[in-house]
N, CA, C and O atoms as a GROMACS GRO file, in nm:
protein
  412
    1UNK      N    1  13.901  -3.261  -0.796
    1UNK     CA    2  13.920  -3.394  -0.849
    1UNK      C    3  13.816  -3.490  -0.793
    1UNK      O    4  13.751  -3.574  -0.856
    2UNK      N    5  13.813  -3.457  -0.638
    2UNK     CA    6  13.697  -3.589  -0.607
    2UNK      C    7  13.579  -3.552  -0.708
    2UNK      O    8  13.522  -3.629  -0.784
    3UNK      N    9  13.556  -3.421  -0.691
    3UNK     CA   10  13.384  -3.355  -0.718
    3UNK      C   11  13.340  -3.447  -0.894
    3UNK      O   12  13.234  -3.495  -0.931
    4UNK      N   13  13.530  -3.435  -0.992
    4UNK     CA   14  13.499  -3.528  -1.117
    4UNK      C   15  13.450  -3.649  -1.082
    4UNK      O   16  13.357  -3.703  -1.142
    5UNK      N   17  13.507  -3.692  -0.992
    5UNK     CA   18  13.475  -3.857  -0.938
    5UNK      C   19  13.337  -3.899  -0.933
    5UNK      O   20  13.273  -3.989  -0.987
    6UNK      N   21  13.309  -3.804  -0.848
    6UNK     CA   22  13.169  -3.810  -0.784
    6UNK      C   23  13.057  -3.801  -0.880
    6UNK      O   24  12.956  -3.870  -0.890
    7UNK      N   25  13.113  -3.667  -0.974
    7UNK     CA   26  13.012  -3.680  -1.110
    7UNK      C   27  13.032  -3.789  -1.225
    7UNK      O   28  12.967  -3.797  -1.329
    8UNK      N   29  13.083  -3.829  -1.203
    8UNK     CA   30  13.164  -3.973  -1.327
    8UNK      C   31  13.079  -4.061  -1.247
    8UNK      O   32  12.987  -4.103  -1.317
    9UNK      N   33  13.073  -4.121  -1.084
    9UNK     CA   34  12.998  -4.230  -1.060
    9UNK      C   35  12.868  -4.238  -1.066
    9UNK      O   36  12.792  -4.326  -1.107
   10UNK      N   37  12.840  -4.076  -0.995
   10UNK     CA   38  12.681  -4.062  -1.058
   10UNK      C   39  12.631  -4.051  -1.213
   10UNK      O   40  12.513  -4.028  -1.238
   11UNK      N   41  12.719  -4.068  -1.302
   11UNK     CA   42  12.691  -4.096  -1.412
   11UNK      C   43  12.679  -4.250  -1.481
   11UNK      O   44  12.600  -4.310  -1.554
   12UNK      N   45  12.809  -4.277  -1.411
   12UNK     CA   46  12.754  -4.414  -1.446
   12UNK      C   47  12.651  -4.488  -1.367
   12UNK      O   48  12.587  -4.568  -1.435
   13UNK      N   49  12.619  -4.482  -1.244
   13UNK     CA   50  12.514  -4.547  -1.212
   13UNK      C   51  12.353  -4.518  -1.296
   13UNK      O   52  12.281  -4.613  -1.327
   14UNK      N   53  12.320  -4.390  -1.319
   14UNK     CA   54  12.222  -4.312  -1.398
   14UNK      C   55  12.250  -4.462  -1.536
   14UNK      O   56  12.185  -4.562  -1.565
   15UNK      N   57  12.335  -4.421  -1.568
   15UNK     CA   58  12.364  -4.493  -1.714
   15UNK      C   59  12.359  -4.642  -1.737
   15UNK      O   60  12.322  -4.698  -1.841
   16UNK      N   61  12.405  -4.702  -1.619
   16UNK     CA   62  12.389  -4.869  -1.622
   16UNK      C   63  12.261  -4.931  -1.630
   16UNK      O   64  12.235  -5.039  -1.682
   17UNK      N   65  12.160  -4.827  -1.557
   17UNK     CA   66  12.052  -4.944  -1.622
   17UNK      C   67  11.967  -4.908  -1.748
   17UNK      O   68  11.892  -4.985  -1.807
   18UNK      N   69  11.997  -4.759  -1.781
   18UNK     CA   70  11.956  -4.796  -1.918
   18UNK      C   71  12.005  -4.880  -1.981
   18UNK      O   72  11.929  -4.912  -2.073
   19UNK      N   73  12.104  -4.940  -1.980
   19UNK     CA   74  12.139  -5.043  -2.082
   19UNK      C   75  12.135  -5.206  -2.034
   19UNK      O   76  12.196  -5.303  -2.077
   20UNK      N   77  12.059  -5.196  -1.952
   20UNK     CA   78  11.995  -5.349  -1.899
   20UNK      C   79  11.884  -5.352  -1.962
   20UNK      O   80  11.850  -5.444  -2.036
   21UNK      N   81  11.770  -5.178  -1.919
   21UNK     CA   82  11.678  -5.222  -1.970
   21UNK      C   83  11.627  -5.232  -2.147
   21UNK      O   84  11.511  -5.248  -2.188
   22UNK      N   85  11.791  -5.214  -2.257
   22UNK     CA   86  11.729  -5.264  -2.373
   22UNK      C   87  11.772  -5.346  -2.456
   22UNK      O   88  11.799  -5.346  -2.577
   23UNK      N   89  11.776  -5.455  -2.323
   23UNK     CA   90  11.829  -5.597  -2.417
   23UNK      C   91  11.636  -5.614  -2.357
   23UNK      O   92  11.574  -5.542  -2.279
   24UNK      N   93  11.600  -5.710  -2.419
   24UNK     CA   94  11.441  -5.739  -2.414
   24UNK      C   95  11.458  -5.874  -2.296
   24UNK      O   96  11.551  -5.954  -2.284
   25UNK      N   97  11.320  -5.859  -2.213
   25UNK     CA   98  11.279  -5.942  -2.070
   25UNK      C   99  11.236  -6.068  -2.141
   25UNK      O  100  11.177  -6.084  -2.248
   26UNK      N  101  11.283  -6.151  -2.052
   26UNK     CA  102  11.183  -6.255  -2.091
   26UNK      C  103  11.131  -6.327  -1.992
   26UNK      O  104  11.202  -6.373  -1.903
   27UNK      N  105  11.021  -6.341  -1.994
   27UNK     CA  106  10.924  -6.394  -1.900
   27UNK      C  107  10.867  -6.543  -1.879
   27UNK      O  108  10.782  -6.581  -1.961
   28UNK      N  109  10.906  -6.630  -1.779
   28UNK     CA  110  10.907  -6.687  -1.752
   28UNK      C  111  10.787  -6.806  -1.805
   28UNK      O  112  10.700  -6.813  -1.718
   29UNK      N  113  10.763  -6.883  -1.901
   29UNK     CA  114  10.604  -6.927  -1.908
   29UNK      C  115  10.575  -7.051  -1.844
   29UNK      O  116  10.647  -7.150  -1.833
   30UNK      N  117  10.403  -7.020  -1.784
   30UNK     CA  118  10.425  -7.125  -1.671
   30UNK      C  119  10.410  -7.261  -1.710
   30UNK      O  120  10.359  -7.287  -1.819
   31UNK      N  121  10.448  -7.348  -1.636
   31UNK     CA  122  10.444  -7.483  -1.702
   31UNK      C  123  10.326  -7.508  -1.706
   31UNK      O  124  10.239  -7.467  -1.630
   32UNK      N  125  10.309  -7.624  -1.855
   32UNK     CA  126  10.248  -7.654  -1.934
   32UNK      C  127  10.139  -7.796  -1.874
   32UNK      O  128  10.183  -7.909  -1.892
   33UNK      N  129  10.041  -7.785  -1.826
   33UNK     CA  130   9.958  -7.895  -1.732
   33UNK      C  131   9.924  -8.034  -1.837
   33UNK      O  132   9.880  -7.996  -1.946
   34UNK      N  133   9.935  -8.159  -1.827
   34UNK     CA  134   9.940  -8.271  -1.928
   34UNK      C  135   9.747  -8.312  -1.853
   34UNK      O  136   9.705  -8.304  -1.738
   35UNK      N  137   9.704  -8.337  -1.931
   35UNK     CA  138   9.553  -8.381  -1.872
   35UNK      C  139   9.532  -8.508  -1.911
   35UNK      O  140   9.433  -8.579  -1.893
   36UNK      N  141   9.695  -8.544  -1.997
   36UNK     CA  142   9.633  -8.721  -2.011
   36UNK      C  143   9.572  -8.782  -2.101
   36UNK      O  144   9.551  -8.902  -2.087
   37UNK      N  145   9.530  -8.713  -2.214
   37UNK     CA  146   9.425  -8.733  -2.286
   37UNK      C  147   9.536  -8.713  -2.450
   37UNK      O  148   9.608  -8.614  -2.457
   38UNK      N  149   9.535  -8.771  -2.513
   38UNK     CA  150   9.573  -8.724  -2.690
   38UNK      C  151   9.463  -8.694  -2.703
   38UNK      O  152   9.362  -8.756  -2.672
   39UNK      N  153   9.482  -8.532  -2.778
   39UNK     CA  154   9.393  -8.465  -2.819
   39UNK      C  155   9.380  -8.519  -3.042
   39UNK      O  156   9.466  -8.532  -3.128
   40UNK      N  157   9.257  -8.530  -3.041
   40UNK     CA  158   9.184  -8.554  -3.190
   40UNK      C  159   9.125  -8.416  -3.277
   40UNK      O  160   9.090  -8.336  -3.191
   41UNK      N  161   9.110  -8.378  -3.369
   41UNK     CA  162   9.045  -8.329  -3.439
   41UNK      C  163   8.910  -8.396  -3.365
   41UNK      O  164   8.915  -8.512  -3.325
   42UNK      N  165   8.807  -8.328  -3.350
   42UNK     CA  166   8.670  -8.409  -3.380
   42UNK      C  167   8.634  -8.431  -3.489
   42UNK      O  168   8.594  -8.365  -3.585
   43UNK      N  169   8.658  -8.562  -3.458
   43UNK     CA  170   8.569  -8.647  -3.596
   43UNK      C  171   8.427  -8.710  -3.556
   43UNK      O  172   8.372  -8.709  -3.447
   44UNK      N  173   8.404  -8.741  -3.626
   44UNK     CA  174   8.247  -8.863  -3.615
   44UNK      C  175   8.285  -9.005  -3.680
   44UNK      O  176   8.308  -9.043  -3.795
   45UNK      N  177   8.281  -9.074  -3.535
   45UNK     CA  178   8.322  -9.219  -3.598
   45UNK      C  179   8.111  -9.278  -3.548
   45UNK      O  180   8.031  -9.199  -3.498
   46UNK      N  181   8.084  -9.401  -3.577
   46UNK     CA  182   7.956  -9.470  -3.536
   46UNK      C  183   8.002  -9.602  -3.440
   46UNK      O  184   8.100  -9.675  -3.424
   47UNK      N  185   7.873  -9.585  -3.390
   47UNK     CA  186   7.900  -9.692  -3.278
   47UNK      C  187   7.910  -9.855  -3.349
   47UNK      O  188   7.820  -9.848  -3.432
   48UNK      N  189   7.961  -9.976  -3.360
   48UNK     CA  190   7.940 -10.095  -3.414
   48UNK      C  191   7.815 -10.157  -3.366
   48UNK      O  192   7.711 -10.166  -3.431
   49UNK      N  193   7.837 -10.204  -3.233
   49UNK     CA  194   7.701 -10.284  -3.184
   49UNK      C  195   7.621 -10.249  -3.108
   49UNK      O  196   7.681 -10.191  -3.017
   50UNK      N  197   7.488 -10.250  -3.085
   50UNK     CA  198   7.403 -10.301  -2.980
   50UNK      C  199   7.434 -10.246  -2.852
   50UNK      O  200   7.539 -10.291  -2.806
   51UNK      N  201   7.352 -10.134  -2.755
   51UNK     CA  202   7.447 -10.161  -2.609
   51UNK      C  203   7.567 -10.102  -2.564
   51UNK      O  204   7.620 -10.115  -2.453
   52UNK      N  205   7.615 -10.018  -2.689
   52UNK     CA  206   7.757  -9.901  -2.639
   52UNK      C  207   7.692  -9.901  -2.554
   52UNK      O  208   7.570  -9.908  -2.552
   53UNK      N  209   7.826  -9.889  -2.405
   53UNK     CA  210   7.768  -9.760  -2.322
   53UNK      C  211   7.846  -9.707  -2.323
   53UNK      O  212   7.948  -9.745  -2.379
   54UNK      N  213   7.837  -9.589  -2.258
   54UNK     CA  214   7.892  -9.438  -2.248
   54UNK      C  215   7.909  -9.384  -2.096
   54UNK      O  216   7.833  -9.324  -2.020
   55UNK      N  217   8.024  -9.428  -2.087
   55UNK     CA  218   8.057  -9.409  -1.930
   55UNK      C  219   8.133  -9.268  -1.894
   55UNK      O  220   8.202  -9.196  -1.966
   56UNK      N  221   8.096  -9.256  -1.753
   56UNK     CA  222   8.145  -9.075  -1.702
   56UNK      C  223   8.247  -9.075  -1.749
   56UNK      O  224   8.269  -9.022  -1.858
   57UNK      N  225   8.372  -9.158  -1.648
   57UNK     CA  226   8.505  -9.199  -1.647
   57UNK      C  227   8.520  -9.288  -1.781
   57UNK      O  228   8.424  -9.345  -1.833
   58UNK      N  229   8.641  -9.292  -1.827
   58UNK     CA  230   8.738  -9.425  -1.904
   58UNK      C  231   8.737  -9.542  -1.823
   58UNK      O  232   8.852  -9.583  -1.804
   59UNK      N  233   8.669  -9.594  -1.782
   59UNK     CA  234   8.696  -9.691  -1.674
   59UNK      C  235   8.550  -9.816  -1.668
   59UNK      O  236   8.454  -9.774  -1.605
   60UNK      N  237   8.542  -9.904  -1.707
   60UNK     CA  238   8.446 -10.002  -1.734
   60UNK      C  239   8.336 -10.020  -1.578
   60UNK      O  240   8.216 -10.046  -1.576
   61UNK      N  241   8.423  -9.998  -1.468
   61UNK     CA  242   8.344  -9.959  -1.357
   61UNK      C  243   8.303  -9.848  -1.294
   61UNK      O  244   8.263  -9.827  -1.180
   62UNK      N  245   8.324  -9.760  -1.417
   62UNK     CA  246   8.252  -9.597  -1.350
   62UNK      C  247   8.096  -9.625  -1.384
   62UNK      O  248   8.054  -9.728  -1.435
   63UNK      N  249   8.029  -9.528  -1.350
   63UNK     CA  250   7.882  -9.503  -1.387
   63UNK      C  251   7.854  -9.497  -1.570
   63UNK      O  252   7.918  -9.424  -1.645
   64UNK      N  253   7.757  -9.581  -1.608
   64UNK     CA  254   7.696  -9.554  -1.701
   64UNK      C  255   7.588  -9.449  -1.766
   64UNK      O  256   7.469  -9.450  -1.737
   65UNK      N  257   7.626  -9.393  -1.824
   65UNK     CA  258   7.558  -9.245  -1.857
   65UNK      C  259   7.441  -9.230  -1.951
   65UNK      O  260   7.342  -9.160  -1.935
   66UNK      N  261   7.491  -9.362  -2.118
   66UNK     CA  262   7.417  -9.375  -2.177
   66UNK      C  263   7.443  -9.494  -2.231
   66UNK      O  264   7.554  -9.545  -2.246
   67UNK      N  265   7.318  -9.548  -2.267
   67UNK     CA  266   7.346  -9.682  -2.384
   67UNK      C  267   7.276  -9.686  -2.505
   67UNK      O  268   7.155  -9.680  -2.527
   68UNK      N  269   7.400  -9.700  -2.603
   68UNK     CA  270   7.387  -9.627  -2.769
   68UNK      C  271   7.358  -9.745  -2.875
   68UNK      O  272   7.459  -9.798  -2.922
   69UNK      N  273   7.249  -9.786  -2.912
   69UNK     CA  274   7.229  -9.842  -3.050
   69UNK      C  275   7.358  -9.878  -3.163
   69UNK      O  276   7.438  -9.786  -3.180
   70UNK      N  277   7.378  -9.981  -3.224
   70UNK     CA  278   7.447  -9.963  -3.352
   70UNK      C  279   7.401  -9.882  -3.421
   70UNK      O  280   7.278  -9.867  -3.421
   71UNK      N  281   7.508  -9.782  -3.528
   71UNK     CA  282   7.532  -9.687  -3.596
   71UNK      C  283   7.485  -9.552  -3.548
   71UNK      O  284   7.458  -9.458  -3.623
   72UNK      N  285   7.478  -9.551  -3.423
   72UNK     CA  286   7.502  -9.374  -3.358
   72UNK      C  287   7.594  -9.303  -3.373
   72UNK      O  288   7.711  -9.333  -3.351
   73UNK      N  289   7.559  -9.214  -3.408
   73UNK     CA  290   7.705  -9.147  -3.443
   73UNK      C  291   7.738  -9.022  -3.323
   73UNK      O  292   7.676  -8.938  -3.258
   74UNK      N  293   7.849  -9.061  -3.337
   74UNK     CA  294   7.962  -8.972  -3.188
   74UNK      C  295   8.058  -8.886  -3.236
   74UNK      O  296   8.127  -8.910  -3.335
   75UNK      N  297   8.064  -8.802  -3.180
   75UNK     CA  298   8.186  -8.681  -3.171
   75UNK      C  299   8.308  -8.721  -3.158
   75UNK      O  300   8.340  -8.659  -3.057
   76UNK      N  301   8.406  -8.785  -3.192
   76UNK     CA  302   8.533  -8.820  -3.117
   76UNK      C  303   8.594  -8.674  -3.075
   76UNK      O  304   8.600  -8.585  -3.160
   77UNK      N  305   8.646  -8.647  -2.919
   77UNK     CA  306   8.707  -8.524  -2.903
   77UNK      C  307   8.824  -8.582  -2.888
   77UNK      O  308   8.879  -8.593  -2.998
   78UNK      N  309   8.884  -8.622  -2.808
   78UNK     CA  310   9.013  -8.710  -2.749
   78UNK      C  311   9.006  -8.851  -2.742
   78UNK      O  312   8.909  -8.926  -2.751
   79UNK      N  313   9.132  -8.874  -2.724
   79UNK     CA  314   9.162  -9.036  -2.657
   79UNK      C  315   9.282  -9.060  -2.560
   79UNK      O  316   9.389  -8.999  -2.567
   80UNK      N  317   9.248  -9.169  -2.457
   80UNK     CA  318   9.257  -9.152  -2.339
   80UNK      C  319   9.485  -9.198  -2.383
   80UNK      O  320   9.509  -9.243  -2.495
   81UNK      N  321   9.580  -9.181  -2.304
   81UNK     CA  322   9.677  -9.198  -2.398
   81UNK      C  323   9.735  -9.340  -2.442
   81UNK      O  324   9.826  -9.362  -2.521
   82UNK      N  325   9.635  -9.457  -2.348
   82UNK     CA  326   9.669  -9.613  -2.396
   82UNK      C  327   9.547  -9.638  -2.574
   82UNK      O  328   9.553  -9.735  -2.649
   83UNK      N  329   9.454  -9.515  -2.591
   83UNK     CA  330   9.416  -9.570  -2.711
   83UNK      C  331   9.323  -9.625  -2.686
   83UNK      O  332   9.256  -9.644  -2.788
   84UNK      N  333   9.258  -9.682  -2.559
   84UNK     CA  334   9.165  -9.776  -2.514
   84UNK      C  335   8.991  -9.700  -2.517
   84UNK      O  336   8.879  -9.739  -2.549
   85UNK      N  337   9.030  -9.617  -2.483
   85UNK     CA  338   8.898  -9.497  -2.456
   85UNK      C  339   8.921  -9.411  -2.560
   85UNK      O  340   9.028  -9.397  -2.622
   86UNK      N  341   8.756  -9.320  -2.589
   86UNK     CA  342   8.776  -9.253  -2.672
   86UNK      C  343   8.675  -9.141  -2.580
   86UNK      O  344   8.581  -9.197  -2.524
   87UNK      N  345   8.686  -8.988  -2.559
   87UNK     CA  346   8.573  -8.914  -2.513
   87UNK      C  347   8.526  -8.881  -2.659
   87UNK      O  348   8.578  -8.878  -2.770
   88UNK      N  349   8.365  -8.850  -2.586
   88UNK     CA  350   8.257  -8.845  -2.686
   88UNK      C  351   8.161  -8.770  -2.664
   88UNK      O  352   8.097  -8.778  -2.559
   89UNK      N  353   8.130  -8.671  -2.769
   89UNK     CA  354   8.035  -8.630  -2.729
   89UNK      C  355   7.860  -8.665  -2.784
   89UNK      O  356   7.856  -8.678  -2.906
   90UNK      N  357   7.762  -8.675  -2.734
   90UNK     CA  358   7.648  -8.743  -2.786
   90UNK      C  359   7.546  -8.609  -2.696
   90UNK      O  360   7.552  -8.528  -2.604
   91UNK      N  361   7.454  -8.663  -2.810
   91UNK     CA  362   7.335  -8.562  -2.781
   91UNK      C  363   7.334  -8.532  -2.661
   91UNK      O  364   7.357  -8.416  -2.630
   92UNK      N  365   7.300  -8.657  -2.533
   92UNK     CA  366   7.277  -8.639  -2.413
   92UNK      C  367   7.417  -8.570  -2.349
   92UNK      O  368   7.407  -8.548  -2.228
   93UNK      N  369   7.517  -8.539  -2.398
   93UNK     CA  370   7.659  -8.454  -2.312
   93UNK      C  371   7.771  -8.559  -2.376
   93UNK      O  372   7.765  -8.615  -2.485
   94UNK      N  373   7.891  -8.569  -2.260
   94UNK     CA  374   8.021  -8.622  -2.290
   94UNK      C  375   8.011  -8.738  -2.202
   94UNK      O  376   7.945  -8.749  -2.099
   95UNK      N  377   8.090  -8.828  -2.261
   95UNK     CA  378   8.113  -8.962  -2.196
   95UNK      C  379   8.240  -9.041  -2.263
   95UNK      O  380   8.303  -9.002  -2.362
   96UNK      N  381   8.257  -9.126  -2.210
   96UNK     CA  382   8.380  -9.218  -2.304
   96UNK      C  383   8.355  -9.346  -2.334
   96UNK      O  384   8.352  -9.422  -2.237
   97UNK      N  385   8.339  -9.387  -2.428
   97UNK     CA  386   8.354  -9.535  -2.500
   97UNK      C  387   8.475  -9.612  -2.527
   97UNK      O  388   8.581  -9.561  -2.561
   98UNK      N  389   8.458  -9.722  -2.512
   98UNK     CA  390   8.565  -9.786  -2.593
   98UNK      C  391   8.616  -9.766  -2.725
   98UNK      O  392   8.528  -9.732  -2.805
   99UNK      N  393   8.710  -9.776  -2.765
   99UNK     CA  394   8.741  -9.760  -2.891
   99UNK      C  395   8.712  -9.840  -2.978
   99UNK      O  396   8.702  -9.797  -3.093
  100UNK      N  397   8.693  -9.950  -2.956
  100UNK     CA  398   8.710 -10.053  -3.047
  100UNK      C  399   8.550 -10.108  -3.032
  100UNK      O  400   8.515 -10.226  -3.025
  101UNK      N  401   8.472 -10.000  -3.030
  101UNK     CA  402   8.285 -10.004  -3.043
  101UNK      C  403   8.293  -9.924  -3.132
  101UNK      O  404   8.177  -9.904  -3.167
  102UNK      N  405   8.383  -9.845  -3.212
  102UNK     CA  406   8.366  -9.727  -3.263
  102UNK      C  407   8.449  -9.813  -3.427
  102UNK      O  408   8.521  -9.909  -3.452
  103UNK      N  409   8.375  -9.696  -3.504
  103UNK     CA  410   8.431  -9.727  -3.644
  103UNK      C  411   8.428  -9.602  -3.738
  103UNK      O  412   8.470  -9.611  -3.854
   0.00000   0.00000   0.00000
């Protein structure tokens, strides 16, 4: 009688995890990093006036990178998420403008 026992538990242990392993895993996905930016289609908007510049940063006191003529035309990639900035890309690389230089 034990020896049934013994073969009944070693059966079910054998047997329990096959049937864990075929319900399907699911794997954990890692969280999702925010960079801050609303992402755009690239479009091509043109510069309005005189004197864009085209700064590293979104930020009116970062470094100036380039300064763009009226009707240059720019890459829009993103915008910054107040709407204020736009990144851009221009011949010379990426930079960010104001938005409201852009049309």
């Amino acid at each position: 009688m034990n020896r049934i026992l013994a073969i009944g538990c070693a059966l079910a242990v054998i047997v329990a995890p096959t049937a864990t392993f075929a319900a399907p895993i699911s794997v954990p996905q890692a969280p999702s990093t925010h960079s801050g930016l609303e992402f755009v289609d690239a479009i091509t908007m043109t510069t309005i006036a005189n004197g864009t510049h085209v700064y590293i940063l979104p930020d009116a006191t970062s470094t100036v990178v380039s300064t763009l003529a009226a009707g240059t035309k720019v890459t829009v990639l993103d915008k910054t998420p107040d709407g204020m900035w736009a990144r851009v890309q221009i011949d010379s690389g990426l930079g960010y403008v104001r938005v409201k230089t852009l049309k």
